[in-house]
N, CA, C and O atoms as CSV, one atom per row, in Angstrom:
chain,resi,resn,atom,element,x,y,z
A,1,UNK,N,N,115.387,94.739,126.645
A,1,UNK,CA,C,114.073,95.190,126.265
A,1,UNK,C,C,114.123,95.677,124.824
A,1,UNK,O,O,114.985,96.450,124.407
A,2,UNK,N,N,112.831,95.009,123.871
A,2,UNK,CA,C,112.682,95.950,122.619
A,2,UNK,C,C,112.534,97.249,122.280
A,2,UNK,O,O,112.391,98.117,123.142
A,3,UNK,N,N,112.552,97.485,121.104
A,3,UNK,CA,C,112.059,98.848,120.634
A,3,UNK,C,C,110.353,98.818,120.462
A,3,UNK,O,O,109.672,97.877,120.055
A,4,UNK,N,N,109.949,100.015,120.860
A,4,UNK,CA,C,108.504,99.474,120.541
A,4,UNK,C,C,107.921,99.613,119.121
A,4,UNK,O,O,108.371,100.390,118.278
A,5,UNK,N,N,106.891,98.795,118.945
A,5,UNK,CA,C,105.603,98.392,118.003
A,5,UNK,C,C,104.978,99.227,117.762
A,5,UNK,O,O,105.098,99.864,118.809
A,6,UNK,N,N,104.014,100.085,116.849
A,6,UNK,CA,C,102.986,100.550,116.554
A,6,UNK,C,C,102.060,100.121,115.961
A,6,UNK,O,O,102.334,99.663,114.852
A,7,UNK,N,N,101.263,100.092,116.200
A,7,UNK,CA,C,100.195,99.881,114.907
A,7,UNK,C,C,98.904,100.489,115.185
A,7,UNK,O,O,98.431,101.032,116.184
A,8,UNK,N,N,98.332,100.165,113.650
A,8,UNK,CA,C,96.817,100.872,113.809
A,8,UNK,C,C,96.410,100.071,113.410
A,8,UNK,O,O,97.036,99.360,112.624
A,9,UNK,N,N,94.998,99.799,113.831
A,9,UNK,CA,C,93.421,98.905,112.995
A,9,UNK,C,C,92.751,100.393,112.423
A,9,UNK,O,O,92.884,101.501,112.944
A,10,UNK,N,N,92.250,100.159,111.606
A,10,UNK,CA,C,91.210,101.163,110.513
A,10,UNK,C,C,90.166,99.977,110.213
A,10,UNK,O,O,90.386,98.887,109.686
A,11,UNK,N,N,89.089,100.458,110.654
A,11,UNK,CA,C,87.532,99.733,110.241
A,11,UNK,C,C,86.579,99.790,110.131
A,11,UNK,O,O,85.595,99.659,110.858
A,12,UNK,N,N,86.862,100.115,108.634
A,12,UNK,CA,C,85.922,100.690,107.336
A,12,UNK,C,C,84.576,100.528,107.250
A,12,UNK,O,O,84.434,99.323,107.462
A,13,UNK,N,N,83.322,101.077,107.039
A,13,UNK,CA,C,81.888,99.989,106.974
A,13,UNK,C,C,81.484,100.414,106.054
A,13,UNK,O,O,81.939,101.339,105.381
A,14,UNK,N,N,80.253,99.582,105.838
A,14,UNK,CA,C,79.101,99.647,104.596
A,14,UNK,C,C,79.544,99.437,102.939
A,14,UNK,O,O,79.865,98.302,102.587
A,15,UNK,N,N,79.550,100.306,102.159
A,15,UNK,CA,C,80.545,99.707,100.737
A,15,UNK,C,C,81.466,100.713,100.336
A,15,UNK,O,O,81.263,101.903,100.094
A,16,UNK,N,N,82.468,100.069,100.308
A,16,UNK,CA,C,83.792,101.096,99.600
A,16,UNK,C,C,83.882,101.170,98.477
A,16,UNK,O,O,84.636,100.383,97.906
A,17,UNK,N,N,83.195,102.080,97.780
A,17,UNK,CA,C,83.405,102.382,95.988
A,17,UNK,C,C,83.036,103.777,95.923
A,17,UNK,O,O,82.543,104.457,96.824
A,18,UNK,N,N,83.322,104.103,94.805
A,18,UNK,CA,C,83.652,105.699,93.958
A,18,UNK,C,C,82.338,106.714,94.608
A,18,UNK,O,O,82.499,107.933,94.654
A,19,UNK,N,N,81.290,106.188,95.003
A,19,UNK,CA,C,80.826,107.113,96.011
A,19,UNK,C,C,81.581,107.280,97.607
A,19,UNK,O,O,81.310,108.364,98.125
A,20,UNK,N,N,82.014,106.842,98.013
A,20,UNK,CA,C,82.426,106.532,99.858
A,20,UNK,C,C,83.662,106.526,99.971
A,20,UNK,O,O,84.115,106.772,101.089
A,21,UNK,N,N,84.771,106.193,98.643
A,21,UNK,CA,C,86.154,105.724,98.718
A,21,UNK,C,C,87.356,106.959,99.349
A,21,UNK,O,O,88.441,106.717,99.877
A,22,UNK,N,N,86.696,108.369,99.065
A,22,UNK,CA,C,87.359,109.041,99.224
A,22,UNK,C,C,88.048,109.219,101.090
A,22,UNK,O,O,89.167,109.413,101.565
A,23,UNK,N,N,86.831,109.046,101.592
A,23,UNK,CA,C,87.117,108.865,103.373
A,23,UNK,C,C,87.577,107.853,103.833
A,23,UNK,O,O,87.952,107.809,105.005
A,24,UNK,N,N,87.669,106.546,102.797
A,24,UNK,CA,C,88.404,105.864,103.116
A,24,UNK,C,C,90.160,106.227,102.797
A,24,UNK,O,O,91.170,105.891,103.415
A,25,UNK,N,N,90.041,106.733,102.041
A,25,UNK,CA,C,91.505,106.832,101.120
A,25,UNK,C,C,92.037,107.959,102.790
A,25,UNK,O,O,92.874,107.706,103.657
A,26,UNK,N,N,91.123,109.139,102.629
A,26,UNK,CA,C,91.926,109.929,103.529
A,26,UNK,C,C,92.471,109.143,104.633
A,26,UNK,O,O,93.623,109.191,105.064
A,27,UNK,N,N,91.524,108.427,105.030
A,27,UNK,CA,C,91.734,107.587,106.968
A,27,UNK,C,C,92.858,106.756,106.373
A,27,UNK,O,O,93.694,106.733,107.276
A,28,UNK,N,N,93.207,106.248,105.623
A,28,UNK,CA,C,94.430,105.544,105.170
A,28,UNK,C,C,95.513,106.126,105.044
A,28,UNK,O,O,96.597,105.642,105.368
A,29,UNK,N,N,95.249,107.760,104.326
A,29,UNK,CA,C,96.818,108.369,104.328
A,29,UNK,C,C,97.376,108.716,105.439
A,29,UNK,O,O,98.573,108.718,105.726
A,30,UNK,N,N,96.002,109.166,106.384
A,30,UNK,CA,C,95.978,109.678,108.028
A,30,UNK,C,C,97.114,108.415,109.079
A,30,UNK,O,O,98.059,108.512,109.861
A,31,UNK,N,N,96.262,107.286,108.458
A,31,UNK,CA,C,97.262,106.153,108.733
A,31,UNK,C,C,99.002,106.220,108.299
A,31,UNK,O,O,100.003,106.192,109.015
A,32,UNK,N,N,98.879,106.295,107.200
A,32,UNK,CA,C,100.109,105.562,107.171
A,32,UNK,C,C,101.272,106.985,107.267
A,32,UNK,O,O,102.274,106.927,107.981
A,33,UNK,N,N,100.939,108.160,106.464
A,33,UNK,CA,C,100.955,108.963,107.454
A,33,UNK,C,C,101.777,109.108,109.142
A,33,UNK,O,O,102.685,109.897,109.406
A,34,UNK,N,N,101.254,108.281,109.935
A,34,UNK,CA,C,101.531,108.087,111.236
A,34,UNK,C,C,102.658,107.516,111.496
A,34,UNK,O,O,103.215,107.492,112.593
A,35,UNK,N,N,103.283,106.712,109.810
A,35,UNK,CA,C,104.245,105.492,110.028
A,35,UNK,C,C,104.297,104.209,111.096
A,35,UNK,O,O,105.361,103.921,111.643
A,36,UNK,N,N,103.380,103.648,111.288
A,36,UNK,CA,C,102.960,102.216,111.984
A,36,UNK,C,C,104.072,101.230,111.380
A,36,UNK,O,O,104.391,101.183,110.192
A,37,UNK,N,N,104.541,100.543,112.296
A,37,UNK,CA,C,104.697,99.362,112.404
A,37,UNK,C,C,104.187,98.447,111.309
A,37,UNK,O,O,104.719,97.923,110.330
A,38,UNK,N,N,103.018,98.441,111.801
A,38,UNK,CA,C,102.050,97.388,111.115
A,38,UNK,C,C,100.983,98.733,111.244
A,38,UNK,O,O,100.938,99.669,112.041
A,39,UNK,N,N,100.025,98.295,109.880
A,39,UNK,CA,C,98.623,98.860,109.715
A,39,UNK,C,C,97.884,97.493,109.336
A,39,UNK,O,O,98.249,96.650,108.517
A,40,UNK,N,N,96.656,97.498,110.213
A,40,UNK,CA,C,95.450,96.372,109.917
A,40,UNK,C,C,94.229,97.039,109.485
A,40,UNK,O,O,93.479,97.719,110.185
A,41,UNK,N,N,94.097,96.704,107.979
A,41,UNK,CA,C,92.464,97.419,107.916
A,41,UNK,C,C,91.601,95.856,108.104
A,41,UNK,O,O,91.920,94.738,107.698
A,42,UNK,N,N,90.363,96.331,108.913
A,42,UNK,CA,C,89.670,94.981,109.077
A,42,UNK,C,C,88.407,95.409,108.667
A,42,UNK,O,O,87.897,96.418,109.155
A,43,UNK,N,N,87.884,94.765,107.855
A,43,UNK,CA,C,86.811,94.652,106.824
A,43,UNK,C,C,85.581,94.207,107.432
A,43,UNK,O,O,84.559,94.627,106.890
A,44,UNK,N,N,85.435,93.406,108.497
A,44,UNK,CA,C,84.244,93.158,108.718
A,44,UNK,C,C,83.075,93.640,108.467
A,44,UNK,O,O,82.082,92.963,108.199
A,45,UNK,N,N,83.143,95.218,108.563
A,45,UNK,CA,C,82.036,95.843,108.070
A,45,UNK,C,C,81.670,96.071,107.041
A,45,UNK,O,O,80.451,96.158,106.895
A,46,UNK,N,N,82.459,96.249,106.003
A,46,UNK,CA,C,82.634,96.469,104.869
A,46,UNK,C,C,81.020,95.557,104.009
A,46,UNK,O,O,80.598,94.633,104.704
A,47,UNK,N,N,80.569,95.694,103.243
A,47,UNK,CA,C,79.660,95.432,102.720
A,47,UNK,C,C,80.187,94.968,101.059
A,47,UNK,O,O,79.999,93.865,100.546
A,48,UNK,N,N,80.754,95.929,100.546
A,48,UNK,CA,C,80.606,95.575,99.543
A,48,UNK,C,C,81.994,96.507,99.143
A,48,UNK,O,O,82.196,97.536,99.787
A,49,UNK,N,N,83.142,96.012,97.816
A,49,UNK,CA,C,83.814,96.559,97.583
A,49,UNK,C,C,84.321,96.374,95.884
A,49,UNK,O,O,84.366,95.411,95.118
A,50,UNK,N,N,84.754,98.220,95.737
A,50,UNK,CA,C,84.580,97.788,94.117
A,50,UNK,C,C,86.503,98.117,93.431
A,50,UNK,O,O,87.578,97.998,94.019
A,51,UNK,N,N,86.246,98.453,92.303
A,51,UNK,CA,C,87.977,98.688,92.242
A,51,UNK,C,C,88.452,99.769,92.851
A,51,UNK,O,O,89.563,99.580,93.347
A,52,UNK,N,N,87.907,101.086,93.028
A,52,UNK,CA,C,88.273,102.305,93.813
A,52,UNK,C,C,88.710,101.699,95.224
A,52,UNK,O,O,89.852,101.936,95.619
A,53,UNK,N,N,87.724,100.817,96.107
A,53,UNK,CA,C,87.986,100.396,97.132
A,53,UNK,C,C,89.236,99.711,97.170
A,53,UNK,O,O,90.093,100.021,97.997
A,54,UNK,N,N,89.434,98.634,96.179
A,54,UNK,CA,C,90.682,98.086,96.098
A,54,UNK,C,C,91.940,98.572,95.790
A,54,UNK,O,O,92.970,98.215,96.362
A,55,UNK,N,N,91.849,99.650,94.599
A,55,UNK,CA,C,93.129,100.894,94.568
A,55,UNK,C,C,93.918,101.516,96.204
A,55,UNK,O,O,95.108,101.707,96.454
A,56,UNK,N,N,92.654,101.707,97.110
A,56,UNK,CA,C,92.781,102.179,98.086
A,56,UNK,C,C,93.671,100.984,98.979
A,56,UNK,O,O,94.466,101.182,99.897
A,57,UNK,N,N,93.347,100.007,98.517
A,57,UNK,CA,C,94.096,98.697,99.522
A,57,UNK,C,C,95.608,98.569,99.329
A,57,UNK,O,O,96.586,98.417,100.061
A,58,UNK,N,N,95.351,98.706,97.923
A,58,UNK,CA,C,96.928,98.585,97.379
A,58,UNK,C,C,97.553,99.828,97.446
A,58,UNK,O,O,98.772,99.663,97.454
A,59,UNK,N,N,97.196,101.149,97.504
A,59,UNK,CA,C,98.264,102.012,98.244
A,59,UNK,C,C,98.323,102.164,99.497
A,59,UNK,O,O,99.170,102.933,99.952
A,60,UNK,N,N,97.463,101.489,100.333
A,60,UNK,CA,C,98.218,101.189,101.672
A,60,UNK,C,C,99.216,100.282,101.884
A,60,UNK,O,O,100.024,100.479,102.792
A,61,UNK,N,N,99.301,99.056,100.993
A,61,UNK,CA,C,99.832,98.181,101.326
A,61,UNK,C,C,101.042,98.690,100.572
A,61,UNK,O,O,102.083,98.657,101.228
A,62,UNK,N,N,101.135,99.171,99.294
A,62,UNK,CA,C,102.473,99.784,99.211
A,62,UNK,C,C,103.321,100.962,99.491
A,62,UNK,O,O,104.457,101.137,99.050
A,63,UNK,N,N,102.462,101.983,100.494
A,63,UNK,CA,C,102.890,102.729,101.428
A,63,UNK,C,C,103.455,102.289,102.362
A,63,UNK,O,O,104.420,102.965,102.716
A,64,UNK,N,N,103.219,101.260,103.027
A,64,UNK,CA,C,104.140,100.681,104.442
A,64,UNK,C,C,105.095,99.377,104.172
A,64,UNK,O,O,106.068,98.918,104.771
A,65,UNK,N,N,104.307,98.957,102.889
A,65,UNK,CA,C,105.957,97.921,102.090
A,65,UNK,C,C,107.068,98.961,101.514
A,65,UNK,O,O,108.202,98.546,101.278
A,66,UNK,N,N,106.809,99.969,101.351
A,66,UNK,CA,C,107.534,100.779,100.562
A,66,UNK,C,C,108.567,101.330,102.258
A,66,UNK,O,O,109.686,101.839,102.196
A,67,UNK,N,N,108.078,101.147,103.125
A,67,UNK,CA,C,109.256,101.825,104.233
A,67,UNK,C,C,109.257,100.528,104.770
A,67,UNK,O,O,109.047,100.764,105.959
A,68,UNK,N,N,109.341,99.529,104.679
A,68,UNK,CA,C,109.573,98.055,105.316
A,68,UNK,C,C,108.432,97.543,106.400
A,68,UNK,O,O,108.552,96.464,106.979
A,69,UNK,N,N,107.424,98.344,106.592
A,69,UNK,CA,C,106.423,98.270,107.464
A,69,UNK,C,C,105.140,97.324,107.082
A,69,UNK,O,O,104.870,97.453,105.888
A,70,UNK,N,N,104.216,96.348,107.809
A,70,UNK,CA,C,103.539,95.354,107.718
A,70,UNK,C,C,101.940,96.004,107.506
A,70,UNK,O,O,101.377,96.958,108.042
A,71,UNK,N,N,101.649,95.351,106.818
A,71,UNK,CA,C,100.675,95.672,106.135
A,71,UNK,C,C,99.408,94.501,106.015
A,71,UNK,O,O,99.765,93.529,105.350
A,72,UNK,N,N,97.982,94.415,106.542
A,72,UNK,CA,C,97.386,93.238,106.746
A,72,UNK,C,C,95.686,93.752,106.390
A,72,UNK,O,O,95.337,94.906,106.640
A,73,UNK,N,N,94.689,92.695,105.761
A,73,UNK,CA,C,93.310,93.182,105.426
A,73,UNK,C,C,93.056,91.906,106.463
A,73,UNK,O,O,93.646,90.844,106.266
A,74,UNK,N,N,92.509,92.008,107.132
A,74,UNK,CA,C,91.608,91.049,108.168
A,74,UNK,C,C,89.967,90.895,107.519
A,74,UNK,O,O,89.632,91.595,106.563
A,75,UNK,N,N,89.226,90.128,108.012
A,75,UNK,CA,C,88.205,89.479,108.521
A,75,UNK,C,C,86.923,90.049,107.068
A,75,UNK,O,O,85.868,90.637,107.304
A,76,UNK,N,N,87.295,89.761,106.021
A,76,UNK,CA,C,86.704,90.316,105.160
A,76,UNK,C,C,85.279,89.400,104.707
A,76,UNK,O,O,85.453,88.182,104.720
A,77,UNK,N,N,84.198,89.782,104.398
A,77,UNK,CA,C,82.920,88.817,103.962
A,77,UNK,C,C,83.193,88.446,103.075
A,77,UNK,O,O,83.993,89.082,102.390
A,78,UNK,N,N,82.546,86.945,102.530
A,78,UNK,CA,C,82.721,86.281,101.438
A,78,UNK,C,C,82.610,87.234,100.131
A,78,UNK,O,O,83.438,87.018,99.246
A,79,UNK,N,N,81.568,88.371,99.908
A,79,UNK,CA,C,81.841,88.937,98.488
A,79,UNK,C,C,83.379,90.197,98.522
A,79,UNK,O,O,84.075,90.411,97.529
A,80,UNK,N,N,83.522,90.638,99.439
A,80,UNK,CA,C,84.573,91.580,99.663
A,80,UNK,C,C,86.073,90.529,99.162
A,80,UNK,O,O,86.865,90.927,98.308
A,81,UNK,N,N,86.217,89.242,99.849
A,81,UNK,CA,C,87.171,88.076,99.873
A,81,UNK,C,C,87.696,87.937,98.256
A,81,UNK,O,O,88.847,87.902,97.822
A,82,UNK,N,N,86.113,87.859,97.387
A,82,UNK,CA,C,86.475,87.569,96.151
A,82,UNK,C,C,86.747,88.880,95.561
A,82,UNK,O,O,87.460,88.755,94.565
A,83,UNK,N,N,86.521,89.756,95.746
A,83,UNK,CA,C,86.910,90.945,95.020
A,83,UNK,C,C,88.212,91.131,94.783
A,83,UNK,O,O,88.686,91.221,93.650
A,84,UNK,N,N,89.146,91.227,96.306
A,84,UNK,CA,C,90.176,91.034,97.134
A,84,UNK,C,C,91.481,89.933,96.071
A,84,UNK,O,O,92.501,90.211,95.440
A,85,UNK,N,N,90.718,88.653,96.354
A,85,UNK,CA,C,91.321,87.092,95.272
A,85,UNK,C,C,91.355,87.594,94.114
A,85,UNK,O,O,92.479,87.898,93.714
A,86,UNK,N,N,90.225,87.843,93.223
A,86,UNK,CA,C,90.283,88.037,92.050
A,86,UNK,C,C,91.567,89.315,90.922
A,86,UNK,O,O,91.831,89.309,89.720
A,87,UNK,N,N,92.105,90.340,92.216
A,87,UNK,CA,C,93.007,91.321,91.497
A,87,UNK,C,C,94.433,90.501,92.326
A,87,UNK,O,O,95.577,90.696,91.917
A,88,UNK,N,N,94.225,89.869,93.152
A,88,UNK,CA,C,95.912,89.211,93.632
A,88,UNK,C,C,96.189,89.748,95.334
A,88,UNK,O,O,96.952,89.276,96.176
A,89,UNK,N,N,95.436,90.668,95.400
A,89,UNK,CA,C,95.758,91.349,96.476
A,89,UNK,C,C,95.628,90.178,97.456
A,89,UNK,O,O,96.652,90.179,98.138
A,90,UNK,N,N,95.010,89.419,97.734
A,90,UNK,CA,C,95.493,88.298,98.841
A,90,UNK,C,C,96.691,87.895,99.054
A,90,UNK,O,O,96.990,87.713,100.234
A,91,UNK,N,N,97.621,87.662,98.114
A,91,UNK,CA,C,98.554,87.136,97.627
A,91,UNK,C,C,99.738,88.111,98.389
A,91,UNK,O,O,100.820,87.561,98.593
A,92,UNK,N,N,99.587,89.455,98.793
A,92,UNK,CA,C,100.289,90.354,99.303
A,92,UNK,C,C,100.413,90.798,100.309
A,92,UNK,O,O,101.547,91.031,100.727
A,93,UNK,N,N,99.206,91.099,101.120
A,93,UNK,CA,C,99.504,91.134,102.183
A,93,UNK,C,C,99.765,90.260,103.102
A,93,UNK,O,O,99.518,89.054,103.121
A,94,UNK,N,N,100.594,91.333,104.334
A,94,UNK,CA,C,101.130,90.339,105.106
A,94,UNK,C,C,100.391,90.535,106.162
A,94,UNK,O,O,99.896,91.628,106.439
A,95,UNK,N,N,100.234,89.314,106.955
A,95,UNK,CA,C,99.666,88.771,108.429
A,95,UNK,C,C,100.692,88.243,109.188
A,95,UNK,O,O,100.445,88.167,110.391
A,96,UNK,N,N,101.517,87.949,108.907
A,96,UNK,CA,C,102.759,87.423,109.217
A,96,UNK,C,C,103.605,88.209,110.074
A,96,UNK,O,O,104.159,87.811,111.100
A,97,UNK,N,N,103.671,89.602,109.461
A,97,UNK,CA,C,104.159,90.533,110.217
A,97,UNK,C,C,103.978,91.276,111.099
A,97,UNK,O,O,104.666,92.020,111.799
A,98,UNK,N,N,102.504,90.883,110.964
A,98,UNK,CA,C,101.996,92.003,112.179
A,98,UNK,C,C,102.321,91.229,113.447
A,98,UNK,O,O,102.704,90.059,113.423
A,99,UNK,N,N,102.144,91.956,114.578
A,99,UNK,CA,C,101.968,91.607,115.690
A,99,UNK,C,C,101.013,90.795,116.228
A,99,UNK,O,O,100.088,91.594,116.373
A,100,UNK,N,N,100.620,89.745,116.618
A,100,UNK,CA,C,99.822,89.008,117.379
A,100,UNK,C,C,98.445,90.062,118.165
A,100,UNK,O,O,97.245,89.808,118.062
A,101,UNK,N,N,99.140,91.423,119.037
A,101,UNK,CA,C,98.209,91.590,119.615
A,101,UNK,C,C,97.150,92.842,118.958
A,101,UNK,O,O,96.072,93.365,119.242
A,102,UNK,N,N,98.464,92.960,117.653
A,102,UNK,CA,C,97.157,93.996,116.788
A,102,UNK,C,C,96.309,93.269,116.214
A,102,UNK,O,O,95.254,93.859,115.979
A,103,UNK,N,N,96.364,92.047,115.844
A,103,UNK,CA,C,94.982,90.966,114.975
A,103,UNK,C,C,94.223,91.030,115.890
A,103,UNK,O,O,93.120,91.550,115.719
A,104,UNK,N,N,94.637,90.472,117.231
A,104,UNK,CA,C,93.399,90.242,118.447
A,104,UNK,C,C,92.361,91.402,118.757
A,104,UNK,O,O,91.241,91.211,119.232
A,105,UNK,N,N,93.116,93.125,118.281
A,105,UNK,CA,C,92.982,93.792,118.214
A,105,UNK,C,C,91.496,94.664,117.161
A,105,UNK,O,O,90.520,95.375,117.403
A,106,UNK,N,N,92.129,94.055,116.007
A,106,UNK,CA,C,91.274,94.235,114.707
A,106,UNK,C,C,90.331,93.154,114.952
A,106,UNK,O,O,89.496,93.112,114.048
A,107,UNK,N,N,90.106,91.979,116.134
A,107,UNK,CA,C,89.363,91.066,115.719
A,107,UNK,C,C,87.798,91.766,116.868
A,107,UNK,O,O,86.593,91.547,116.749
A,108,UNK,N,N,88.380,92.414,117.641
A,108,UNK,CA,C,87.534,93.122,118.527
A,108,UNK,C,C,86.339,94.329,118.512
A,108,UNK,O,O,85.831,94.709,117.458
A,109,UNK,N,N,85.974,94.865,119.824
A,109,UNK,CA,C,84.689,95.846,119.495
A,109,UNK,C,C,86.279,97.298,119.566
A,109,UNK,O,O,87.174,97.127,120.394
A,110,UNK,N,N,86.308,98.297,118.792
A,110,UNK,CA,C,86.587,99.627,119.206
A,110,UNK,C,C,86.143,100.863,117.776
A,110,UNK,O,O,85.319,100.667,116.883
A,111,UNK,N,N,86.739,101.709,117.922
A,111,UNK,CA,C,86.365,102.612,117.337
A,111,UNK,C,C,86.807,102.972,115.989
A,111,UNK,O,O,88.008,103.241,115.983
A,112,UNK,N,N,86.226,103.070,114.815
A,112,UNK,CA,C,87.431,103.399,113.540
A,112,UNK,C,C,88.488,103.095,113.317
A,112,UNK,O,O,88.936,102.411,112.397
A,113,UNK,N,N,89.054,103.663,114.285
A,113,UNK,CA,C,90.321,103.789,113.841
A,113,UNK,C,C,90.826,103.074,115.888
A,113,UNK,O,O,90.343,103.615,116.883
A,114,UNK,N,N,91.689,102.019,115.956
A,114,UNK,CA,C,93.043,102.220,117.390
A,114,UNK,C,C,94.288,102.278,116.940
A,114,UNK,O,O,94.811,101.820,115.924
A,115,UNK,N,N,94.613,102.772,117.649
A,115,UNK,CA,C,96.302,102.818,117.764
A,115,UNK,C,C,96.775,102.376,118.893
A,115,UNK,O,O,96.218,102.672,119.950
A,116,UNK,N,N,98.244,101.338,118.838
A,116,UNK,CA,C,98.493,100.450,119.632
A,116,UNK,C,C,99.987,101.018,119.750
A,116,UNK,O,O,100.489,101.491,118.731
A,117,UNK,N,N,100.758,100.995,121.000
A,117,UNK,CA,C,101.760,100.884,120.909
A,117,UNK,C,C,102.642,99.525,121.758
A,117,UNK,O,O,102.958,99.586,122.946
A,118,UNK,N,N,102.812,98.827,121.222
A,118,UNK,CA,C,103.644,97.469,122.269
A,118,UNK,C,C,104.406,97.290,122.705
A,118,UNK,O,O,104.920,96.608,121.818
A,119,UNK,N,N,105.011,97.295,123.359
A,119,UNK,CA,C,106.809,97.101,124.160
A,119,UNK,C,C,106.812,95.455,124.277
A,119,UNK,O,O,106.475,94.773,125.245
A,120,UNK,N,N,107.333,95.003,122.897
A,120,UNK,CA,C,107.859,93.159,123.204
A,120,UNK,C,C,108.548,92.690,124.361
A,120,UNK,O,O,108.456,91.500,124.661
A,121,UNK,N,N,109.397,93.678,125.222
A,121,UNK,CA,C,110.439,93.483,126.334
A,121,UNK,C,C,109.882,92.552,127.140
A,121,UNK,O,O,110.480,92.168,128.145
């Protein structure tokens, strides 16, 4: 039997910029913070995102690359996507690493924030 998995989904709404960014930033440190496995922020809701929002992406993603931990932006709208493309940040995170049942996870109805724990065994 494995060691177990953690992870969290965080999912953000309406627009992430220099008015709103700050509650995002906290729910992210709250995250990683927790030390997950994998962290999935999934965007669906997200509306609209500016560079504050994106600062915020990239110190999550190098908070949990920085302890070897997986790091993933899911299901983002076409203007959020290009925001995202345009600084590289696509280019970095990983989906790869996460777990299978945290995407299925982030792809679903729940609350802000889940936390998952998995036993691969």
């Amino acid at each position: 039997m494995g060691a177990d998995i953690s992870g969290i989904v965080l999912r953000p709404s309406g627009d992430l910029d220099l008015a709103t960014v700050e509650a995002f930033r906290d729910s992210v440190q709250a995250a990683v913070a927790e030390e997950p496995d994998a962290l999935v922020i999934d965007l669906t809701g997200v509306d609209f995102l500016d560079s504050s929002g994106l600062a915020v992406l990239a110190l999550a993603l190098r908070a949990q690359r920085g302890r070897g931990a997986a790091c993933a932006v899911v299901n983002p709208r076409s203007i959020v996507r290009r925001a995202i493309e345009l600084v590289g940040l696509d280019m970095l995170f990983d989906v790869a690493g996460v777990p299978p049942e945290l995407l299925v996870a982030a792809g679903g109805p729940g609350s802000s924030t889940t936390r998952l724990r998995l036993d691969p065994g």
